[in-house]
C-alpha positions as CSV (number, residue, x, y, z in Angstrom):
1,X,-18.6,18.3,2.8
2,X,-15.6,17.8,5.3
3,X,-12.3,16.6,4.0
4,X,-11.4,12.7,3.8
5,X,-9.5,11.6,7.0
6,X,-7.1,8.5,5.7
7,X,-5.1,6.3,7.6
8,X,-2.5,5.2,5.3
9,X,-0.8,2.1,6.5
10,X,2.7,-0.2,5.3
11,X,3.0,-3.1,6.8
12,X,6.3,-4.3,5.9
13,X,7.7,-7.7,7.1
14,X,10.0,-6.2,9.5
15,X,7.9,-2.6,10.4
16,X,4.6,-0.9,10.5
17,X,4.8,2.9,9.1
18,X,1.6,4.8,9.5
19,X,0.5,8.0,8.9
20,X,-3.0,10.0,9.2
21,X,-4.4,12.5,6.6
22,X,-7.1,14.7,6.7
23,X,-7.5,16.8,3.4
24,X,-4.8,15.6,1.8
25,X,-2.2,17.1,4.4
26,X,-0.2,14.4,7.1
27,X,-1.3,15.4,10.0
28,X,0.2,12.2,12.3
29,X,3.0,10.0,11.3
30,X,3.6,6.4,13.3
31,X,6.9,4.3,12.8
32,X,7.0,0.5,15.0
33,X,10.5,-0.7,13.1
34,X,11.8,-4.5,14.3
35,X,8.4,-6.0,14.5
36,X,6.8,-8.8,12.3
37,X,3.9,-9.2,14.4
38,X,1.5,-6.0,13.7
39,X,-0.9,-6.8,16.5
40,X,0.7,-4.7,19.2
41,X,1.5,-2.1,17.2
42,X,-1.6,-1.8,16.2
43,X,-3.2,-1.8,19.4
44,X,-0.9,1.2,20.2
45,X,-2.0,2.8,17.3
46,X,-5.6,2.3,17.7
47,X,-4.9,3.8,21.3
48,X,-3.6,6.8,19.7
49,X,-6.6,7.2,17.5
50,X,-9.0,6.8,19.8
51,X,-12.1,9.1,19.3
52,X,-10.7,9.8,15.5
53,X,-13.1,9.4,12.4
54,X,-12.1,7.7,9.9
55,X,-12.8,7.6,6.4
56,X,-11.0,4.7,4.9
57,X,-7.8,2.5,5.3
58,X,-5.4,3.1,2.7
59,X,-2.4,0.0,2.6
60,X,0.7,0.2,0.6
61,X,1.0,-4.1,-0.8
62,X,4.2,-4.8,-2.8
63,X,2.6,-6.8,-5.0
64,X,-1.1,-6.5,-6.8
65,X,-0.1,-9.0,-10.0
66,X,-0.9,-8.0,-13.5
67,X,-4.2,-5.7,-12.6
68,X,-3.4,-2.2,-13.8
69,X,-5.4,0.1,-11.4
70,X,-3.0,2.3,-9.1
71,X,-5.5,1.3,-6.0
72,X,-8.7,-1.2,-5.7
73,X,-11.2,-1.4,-3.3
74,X,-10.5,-4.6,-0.5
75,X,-13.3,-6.5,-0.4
76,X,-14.0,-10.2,-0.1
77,X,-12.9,-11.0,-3.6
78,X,-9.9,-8.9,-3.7
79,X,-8.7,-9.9,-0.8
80,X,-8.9,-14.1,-1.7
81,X,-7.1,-12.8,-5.3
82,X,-4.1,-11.3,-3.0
83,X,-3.8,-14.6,-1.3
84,X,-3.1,-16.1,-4.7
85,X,0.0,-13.3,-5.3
86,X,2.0,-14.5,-1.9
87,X,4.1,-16.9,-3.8
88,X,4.7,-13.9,-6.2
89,X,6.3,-11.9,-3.2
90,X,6.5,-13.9,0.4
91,X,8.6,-12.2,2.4
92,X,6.2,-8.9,1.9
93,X,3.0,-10.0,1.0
94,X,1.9,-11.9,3.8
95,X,2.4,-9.0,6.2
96,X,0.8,-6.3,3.9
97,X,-2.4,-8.7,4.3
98,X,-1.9,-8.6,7.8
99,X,-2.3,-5.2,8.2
100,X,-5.4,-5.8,5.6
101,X,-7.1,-8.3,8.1
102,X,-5.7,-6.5,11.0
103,X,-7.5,-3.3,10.2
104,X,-10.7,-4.6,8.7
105,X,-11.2,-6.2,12.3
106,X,-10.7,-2.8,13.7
107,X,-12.5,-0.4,11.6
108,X,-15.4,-0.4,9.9
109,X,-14.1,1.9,7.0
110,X,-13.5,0.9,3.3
111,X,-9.9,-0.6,3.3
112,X,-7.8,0.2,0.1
113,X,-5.0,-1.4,-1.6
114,X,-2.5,0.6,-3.3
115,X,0.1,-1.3,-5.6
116,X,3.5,-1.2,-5.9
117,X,3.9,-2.7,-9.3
118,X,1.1,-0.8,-10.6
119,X,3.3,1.9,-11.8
120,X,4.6,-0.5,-13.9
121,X,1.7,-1.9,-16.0
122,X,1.6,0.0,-18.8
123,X,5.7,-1.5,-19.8
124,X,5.3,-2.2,-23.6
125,X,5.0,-6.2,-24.1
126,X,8.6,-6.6,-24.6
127,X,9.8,-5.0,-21.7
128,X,7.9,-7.2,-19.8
129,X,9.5,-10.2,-21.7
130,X,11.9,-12.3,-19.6
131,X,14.6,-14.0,-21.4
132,X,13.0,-17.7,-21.4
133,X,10.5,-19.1,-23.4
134,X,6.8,-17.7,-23.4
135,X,5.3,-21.5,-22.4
136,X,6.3,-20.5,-19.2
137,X,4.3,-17.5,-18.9
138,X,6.0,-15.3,-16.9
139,X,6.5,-12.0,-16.9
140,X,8.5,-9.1,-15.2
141,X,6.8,-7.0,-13.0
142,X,8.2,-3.6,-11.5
143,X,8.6,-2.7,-7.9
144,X,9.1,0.6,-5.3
145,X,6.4,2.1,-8.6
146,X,4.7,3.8,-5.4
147,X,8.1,5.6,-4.5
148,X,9.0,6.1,-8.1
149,X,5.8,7.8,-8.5
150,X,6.2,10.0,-5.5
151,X,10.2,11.2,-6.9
152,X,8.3,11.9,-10.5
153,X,6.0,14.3,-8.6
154,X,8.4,15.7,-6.9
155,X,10.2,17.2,-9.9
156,X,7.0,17.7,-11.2
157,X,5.3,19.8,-8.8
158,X,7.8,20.3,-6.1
159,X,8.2,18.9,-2.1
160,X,5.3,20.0,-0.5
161,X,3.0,17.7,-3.2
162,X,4.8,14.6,-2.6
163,X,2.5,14.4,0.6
164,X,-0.7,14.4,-1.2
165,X,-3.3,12.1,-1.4
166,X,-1.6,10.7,-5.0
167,X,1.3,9.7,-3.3
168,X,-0.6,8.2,0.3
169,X,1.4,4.9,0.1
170,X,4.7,5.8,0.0
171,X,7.8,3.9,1.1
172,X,8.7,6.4,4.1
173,X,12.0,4.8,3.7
């Protein structure tokens, strides 16, 4: 069986990061800062991969809600739940799902959401308390969890693991 080859892509409201794996190792790393509309740096991108298989899409979103899985398949469903978290993040979100639609016109590969504030789902109840009444039913949810996973590897298991396939959606910042 031949190694997974992962495009792992952030689409941030002002930049598209991107960077290719294959067997856990980054082989290719892409950075378009400045931009808010991903179409053209994408098309560059595609360009670049041209004639390179892919496995599977990997995107970094800022925001997945209350779910507590680090990553979830993008299908249909998933994708109409995002829609439902913009108001939850709106300067991020919406371009994160661009680079969802974006790349699910353009390859024909599972596309994979990893979350940000999936890191933080396991917060006991009271941490996740904010300081007005329950009716409201709100919550706190915890950001950068991608990049605060990536640091705790780091120490963990030193540099060279913090560009393994655990940490694919990193911040790159």
């Amino acid at each position: 069986m031949s190694p997974l080859t992962l495009l792992v892509l952030n689409s941030g409201s002002s930049s598209l990061r991107a960077s290719l794996f294959q067997g856990g190792e980054g082989v290719r790393h892409w950075h378009f800062s400045g931009t808010t509309d991903h179409e053209g740096p994408l098309q560059s991108l595609l360009k670049d991969l041209e004639g390179q298989r892919l496995d599977g899409v990997v995107h970094r979103l800022v925001h997945g809600g209350a779910i507590t899985e680090m990553a979830r398949v993008i299908d249909g469903v998933e994708r109409s739940r995002l829609e439902t978290l913009v108001p939850l993040a709106p300067l991020h979100l919406p371009a994160n799902l661009r680079g969802v639609d974006l790349c699910t016109a353009h390859f024909s590969v599972p596309q994979i959401a990893c979350f940000d504030t999936a890191f933080h789902a396991t917060l006991p109840a009271l941490a996740m308390r904010l300081p007005i009444p329950s009716r409201f039913h709100l919550r706190k949810f915890g950001l950068w969890g991608i990049q605060l996973n990536t640091v705790m590897l780091v120490f963990q298991n030193g540099i060279k693991h913090a560009e393994s396939p655990a940490c694919l959606a990193k911040g790159w910042d």
